[in-house]
SEPA-557693 format. One record per residue (C-alpha): residue in three letters; residue number from 1; x, y, z. Coordinates in steps of 0.2 Angstrom, whole numbers. Layout:
<rs>
<r><aa>ALA</aa><i>NUM</i><xx>X</xx><yy>Y</yy><zz>Z</zz></r>
...
</rs>
This chain:
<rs>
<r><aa>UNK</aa><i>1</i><xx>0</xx><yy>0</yy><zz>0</zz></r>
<r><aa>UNK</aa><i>2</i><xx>7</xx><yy>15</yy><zz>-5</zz></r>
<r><aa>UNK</aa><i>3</i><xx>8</xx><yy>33</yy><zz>8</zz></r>
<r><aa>UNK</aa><i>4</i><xx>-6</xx><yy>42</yy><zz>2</zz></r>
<r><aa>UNK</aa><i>5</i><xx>-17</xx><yy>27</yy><zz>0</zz></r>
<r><aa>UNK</aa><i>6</i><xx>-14</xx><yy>22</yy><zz>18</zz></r>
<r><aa>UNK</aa><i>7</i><xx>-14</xx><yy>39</yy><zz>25</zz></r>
<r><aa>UNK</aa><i>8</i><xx>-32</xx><yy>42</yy><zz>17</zz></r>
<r><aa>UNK</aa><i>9</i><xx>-39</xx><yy>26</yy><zz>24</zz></r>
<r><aa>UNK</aa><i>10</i><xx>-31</xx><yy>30</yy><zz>41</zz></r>
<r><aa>UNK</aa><i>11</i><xx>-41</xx><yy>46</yy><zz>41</zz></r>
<r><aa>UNK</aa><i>12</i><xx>-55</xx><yy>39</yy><zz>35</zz></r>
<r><aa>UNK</aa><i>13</i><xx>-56</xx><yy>27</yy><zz>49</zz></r>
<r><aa>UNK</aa><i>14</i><xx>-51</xx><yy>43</yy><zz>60</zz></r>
<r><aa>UNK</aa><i>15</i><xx>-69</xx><yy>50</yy><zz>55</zz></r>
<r><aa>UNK</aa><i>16</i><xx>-78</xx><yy>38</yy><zz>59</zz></r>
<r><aa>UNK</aa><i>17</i><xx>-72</xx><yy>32</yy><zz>77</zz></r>
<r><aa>UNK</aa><i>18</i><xx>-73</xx><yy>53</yy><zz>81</zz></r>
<r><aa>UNK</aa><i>19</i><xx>-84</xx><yy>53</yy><zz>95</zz></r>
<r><aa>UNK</aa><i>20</i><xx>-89</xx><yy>34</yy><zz>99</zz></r>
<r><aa>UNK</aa><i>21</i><xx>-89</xx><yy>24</yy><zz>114</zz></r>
<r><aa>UNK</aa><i>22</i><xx>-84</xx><yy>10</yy><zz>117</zz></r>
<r><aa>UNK</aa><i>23</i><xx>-101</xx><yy>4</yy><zz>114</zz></r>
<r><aa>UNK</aa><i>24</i><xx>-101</xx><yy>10</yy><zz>98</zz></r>
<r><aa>UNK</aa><i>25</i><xx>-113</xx><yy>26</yy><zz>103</zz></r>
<r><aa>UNK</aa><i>26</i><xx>-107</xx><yy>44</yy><zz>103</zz></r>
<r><aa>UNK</aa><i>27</i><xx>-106</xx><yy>54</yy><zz>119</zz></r>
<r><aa>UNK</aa><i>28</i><xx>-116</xx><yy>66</yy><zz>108</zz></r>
<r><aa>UNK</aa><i>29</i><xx>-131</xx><yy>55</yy><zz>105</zz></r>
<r><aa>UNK</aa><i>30</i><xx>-133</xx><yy>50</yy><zz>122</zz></r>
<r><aa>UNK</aa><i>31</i><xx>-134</xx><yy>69</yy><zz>130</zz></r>
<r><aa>UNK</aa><i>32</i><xx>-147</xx><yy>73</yy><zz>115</zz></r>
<r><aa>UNK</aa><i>33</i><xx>-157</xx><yy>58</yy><zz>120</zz></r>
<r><aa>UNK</aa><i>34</i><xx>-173</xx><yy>63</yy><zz>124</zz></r>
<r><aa>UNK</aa><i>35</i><xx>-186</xx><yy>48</yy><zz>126</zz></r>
<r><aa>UNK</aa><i>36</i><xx>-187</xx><yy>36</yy><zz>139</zz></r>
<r><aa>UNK</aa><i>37</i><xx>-187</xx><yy>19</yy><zz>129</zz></r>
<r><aa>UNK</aa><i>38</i><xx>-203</xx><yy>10</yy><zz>132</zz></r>
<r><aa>UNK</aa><i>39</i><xx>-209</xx><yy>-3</yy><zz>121</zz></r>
<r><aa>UNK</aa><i>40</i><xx>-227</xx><yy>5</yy><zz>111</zz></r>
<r><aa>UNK</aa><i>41</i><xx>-232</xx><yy>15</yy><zz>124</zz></r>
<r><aa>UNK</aa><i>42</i><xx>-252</xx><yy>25</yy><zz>123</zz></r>
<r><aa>UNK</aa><i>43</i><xx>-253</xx><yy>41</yy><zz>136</zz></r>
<r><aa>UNK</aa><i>44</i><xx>-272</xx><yy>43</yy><zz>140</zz></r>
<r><aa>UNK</aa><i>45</i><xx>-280</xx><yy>54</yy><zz>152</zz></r>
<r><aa>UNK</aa><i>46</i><xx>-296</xx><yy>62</yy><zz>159</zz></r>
<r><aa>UNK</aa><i>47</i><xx>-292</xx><yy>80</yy><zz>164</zz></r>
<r><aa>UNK</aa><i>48</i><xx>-309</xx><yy>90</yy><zz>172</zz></r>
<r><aa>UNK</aa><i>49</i><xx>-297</xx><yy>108</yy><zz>175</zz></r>
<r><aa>UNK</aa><i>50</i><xx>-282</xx><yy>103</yy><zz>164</zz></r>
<r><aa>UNK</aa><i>51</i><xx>-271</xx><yy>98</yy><zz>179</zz></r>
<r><aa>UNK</aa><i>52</i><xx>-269</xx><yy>80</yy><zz>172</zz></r>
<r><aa>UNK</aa><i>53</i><xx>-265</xx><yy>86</yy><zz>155</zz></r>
<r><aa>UNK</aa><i>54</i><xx>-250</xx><yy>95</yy><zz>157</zz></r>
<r><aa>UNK</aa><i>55</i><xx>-243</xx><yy>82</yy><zz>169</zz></r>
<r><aa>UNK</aa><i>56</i><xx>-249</xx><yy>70</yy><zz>154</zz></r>
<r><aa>UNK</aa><i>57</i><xx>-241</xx><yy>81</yy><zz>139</zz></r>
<r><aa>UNK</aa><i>58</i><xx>-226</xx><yy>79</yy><zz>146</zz></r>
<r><aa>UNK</aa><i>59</i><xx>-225</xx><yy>62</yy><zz>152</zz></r>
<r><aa>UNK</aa><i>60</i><xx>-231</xx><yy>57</yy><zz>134</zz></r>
<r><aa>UNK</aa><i>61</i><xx>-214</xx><yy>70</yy><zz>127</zz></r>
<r><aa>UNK</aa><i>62</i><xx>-203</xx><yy>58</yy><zz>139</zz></r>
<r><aa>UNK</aa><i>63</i><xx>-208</xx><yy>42</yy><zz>132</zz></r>
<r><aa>UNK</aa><i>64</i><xx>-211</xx><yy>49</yy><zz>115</zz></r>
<r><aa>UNK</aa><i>65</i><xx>-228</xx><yy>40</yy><zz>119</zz></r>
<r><aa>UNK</aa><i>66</i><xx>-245</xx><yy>43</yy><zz>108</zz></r>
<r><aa>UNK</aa><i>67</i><xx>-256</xx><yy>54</yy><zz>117</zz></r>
<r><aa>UNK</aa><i>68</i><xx>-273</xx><yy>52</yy><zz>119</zz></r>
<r><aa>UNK</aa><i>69</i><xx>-288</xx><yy>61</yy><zz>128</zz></r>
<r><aa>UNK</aa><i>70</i><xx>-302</xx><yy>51</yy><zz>138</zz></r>
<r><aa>UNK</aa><i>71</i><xx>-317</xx><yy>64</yy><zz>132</zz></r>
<r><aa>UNK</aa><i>72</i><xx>-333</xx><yy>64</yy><zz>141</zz></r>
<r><aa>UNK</aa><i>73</i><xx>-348</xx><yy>63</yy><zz>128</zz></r>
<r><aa>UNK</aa><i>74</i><xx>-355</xx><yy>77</yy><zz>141</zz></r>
<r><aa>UNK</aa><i>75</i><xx>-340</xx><yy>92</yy><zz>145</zz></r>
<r><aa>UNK</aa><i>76</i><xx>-340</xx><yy>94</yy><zz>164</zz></r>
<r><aa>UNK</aa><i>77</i><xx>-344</xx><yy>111</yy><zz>167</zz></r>
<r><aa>UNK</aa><i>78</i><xx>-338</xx><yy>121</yy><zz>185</zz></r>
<r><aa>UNK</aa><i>79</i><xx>-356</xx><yy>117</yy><zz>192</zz></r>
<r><aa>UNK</aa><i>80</i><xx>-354</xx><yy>100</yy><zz>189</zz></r>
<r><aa>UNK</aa><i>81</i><xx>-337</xx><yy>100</yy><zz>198</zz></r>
<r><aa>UNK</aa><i>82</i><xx>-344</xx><yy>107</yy><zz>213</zz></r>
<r><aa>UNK</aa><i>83</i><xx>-340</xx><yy>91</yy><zz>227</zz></r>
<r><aa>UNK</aa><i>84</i><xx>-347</xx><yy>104</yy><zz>240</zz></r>
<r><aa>UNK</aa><i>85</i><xx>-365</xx><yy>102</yy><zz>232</zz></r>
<r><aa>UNK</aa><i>86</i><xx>-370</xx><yy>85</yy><zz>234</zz></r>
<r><aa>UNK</aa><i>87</i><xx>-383</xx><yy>86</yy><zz>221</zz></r>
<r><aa>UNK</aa><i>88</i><xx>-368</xx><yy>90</yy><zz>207</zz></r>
<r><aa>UNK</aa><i>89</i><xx>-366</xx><yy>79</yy><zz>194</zz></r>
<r><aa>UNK</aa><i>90</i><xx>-348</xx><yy>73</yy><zz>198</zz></r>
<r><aa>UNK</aa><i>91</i><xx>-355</xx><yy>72</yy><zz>217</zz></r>
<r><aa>UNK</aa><i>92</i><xx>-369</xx><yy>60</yy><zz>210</zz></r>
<r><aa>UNK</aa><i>93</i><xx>-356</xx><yy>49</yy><zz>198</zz></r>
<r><aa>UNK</aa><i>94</i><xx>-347</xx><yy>46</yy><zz>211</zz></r>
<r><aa>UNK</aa><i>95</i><xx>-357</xx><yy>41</yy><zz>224</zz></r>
<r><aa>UNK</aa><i>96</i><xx>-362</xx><yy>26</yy><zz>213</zz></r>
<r><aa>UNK</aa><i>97</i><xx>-346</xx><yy>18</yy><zz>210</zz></r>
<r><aa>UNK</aa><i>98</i><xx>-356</xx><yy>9</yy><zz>197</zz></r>
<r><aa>UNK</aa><i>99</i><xx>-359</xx><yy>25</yy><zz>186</zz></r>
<r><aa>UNK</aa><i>100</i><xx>-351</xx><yy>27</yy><zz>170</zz></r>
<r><aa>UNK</aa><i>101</i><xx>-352</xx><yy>42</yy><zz>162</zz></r>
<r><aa>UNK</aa><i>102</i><xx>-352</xx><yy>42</yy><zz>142</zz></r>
<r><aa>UNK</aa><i>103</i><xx>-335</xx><yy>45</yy><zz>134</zz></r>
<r><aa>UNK</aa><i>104</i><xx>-334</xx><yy>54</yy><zz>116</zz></r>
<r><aa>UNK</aa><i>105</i><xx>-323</xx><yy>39</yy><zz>107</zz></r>
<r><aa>UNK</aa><i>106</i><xx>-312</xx><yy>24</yy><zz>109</zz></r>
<r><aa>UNK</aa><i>107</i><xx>-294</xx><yy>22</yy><zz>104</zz></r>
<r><aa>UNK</aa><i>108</i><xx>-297</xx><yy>13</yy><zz>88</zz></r>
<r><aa>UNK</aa><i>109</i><xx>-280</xx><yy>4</yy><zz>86</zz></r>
<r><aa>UNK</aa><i>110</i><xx>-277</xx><yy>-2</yy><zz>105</zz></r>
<r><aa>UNK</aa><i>111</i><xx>-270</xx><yy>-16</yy><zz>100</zz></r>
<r><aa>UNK</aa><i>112</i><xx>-254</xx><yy>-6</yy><zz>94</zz></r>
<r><aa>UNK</aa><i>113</i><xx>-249</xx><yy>-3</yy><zz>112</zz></r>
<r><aa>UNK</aa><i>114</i><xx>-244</xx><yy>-14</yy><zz>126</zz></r>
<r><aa>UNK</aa><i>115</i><xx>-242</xx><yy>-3</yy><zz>141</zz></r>
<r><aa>UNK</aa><i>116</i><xx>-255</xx><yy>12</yy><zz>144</zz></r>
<r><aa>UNK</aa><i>117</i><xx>-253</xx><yy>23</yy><zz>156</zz></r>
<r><aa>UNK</aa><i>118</i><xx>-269</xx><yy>32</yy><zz>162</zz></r>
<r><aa>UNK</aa><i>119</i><xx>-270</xx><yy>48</yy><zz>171</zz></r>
<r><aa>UNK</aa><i>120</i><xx>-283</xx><yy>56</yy><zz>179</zz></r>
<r><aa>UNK</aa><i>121</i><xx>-287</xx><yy>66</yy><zz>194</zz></r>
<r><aa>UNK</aa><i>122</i><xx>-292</xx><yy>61</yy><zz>212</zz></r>
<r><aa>UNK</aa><i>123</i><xx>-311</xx><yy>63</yy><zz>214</zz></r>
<r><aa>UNK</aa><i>124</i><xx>-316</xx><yy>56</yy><zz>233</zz></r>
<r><aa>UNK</aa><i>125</i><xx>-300</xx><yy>48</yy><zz>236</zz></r>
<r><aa>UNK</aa><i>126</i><xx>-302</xx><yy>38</yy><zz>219</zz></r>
<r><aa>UNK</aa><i>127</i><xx>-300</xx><yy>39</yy><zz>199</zz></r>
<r><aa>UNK</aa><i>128</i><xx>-318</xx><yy>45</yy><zz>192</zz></r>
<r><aa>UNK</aa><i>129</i><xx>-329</xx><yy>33</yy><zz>186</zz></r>
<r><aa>UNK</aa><i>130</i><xx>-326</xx><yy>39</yy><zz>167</zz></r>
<r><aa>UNK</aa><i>131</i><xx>-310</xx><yy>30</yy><zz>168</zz></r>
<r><aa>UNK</aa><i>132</i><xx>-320</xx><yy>15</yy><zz>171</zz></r>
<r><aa>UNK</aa><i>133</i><xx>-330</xx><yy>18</yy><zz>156</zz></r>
<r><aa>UNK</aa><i>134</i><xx>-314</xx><yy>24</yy><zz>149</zz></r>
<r><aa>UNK</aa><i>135</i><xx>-304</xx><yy>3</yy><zz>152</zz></r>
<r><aa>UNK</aa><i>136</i><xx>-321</xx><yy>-5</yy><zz>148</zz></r>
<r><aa>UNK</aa><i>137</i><xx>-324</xx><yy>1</yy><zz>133</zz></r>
<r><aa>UNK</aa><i>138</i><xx>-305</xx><yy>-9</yy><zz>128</zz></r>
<r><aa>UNK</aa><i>139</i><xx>-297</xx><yy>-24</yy><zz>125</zz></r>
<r><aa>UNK</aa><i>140</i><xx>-284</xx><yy>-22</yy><zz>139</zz></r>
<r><aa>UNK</aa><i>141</i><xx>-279</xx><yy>-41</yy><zz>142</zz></r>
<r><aa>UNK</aa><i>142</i><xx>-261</xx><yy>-45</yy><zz>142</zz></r>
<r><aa>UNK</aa><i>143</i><xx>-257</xx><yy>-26</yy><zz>145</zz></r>
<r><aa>UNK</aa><i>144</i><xx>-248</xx><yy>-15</yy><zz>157</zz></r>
<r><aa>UNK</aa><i>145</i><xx>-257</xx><yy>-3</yy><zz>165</zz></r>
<r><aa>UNK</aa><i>146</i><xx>-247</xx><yy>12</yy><zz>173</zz></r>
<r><aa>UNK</aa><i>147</i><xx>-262</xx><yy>23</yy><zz>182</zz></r>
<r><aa>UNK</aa><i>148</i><xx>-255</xx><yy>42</yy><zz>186</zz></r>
<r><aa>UNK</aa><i>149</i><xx>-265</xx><yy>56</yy><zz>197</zz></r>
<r><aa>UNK</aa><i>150</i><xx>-265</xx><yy>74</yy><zz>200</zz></r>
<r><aa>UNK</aa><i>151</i><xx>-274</xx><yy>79</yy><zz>217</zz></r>
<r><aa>UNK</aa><i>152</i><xx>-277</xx><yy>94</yy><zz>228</zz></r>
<r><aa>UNK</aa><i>153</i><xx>-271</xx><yy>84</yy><zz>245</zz></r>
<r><aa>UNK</aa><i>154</i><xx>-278</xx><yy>66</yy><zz>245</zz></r>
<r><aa>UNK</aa><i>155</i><xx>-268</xx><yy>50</yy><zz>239</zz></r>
<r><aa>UNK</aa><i>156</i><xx>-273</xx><yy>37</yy><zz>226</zz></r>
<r><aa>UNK</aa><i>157</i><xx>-284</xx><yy>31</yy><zz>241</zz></r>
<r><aa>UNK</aa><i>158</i><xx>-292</xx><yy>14</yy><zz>236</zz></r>
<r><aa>UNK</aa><i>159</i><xx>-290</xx><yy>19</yy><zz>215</zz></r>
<r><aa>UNK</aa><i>160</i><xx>-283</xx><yy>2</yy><zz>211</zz></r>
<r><aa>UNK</aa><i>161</i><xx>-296</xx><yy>-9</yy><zz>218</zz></r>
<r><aa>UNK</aa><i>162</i><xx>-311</xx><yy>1</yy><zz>207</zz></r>
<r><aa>UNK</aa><i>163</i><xx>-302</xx><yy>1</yy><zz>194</zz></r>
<r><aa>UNK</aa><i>164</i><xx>-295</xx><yy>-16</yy><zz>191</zz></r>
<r><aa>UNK</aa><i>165</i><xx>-311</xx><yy>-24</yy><zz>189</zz></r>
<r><aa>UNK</aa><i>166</i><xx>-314</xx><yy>-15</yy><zz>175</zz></r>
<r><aa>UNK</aa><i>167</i><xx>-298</xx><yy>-22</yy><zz>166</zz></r>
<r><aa>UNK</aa><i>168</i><xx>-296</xx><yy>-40</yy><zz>175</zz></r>
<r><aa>UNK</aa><i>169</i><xx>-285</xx><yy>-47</yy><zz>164</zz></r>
<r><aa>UNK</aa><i>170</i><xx>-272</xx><yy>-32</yy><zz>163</zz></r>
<r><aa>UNK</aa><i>171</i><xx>-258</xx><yy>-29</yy><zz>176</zz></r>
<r><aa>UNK</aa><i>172</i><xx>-260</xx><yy>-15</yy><zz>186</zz></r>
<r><aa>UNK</aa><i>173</i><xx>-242</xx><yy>-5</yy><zz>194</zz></r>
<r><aa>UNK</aa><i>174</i><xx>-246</xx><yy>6</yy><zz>207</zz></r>
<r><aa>UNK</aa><i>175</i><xx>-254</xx><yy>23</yy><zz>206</zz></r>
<r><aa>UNK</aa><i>176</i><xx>-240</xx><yy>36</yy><zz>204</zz></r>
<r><aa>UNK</aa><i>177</i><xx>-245</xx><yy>56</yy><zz>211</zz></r>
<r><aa>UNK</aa><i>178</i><xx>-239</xx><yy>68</yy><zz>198</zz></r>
<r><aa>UNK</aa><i>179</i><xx>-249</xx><yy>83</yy><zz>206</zz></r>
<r><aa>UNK</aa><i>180</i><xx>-231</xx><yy>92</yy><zz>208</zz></r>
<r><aa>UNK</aa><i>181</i><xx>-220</xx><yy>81</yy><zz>197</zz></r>
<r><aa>UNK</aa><i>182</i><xx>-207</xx><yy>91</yy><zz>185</zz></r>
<r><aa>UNK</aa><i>183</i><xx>-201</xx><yy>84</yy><zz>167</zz></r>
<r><aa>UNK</aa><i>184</i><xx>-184</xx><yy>78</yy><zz>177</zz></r>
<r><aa>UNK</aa><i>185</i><xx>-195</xx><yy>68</yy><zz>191</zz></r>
<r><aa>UNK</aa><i>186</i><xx>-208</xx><yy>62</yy><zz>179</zz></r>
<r><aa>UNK</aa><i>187</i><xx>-192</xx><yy>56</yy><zz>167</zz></r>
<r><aa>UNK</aa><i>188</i><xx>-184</xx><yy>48</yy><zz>183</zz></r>
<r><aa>UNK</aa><i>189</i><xx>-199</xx><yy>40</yy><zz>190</zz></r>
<r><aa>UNK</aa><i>190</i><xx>-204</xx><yy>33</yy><zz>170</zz></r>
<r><aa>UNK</aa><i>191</i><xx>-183</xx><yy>25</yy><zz>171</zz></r>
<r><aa>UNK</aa><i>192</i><xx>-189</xx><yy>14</yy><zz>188</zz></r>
<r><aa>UNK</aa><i>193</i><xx>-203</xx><yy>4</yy><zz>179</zz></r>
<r><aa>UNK</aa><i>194</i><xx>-192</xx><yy>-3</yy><zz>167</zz></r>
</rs>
């Protein structure tokens, strides 16, 4: 092999080991990485105020997740969200923990996702019976459902044990409370269920 010959072939190799690790992925790639890897991940959510979908817009930019809203066939208006007024509708839903209020659509191609984390906010110490509505209205079985919560002061409360029933053959993780979660706290706490 002649000087120049080798001398291009050595800088050619030169370019394209710049920047690699020794697993073969450069420093640069891994700060820009962005998304939590997650195998076909769905971010759905019921959100009454909007609390729930901000904490769900960016759990959904974290896993680079589809993002999809559970929409009442009926908008909750302020007076419906009074839980002072025992005669409000959300009052009334909830103190028949078989109600389940009408939902706007279904996720047409549910079948595309294996884990589906479902937000929502706390309503008498559980999720609202539209989330209910919400996992009946789906094939869930053999799926991995990771429930997430915004409240004013409560915990999950007794969340899971209403709303597994109404997907029995999914798994269920814990309820995680996002009410004052941050991008960095919602990326790390996305990291521990892998």
């Amino acid at each position: 092999m002649n000087m120049k010959r080798s001398e291009f072939v050595l800088g050619a190799l030169s370019v394209a080991f710049v920047g690699c690790t020794k697993d073969g992925i450069g420093e640069e790639a891994k700060n820009t990485k962005e998304k939590v890897e997650m195998k076909k991940p769905l971010v759905v959510y019921f959100s009454a105020t909007g609390t729930t979908k901000g904490k769900a817009e960016i759990l959904a930019k974290v896993l680079g997740a589809d993002l999809k809203e559970i929409v009442p066939a009926e908008r909750y208006t302020a007076a419906d969200l009074d839980w002072h007024d025992k005669k409000s509708r959300s009052s009334v839903e909830m103190a028949d923990k078989a109600s389940r209020p009408a939902i706007a659509g279904t996720v047409a191609n549910m079948s595309d996702y294996d884990t589906v984390f479902v937000g929502f906010p706390i309503w008498w110490y559980v999720a609202p019976t539209i989330v209910n509505t919400f996992l009946e209205a789906h094939d869930l079985a053999g799926k991995r459902i990771v429930p997430f919560f915004t409240s004013g002061g409560s915990g999950a409360g007794r969340t899971l044990d209403y709303l597994k029933p109404s997907a029995p053959k999914a798994t269920f993780v814990p309820p995680k409370n996002l009410t004052h979660a941050d991008e960095s706290a919602i990326r790390t706490w996305v990291q521990g269920l892998e």
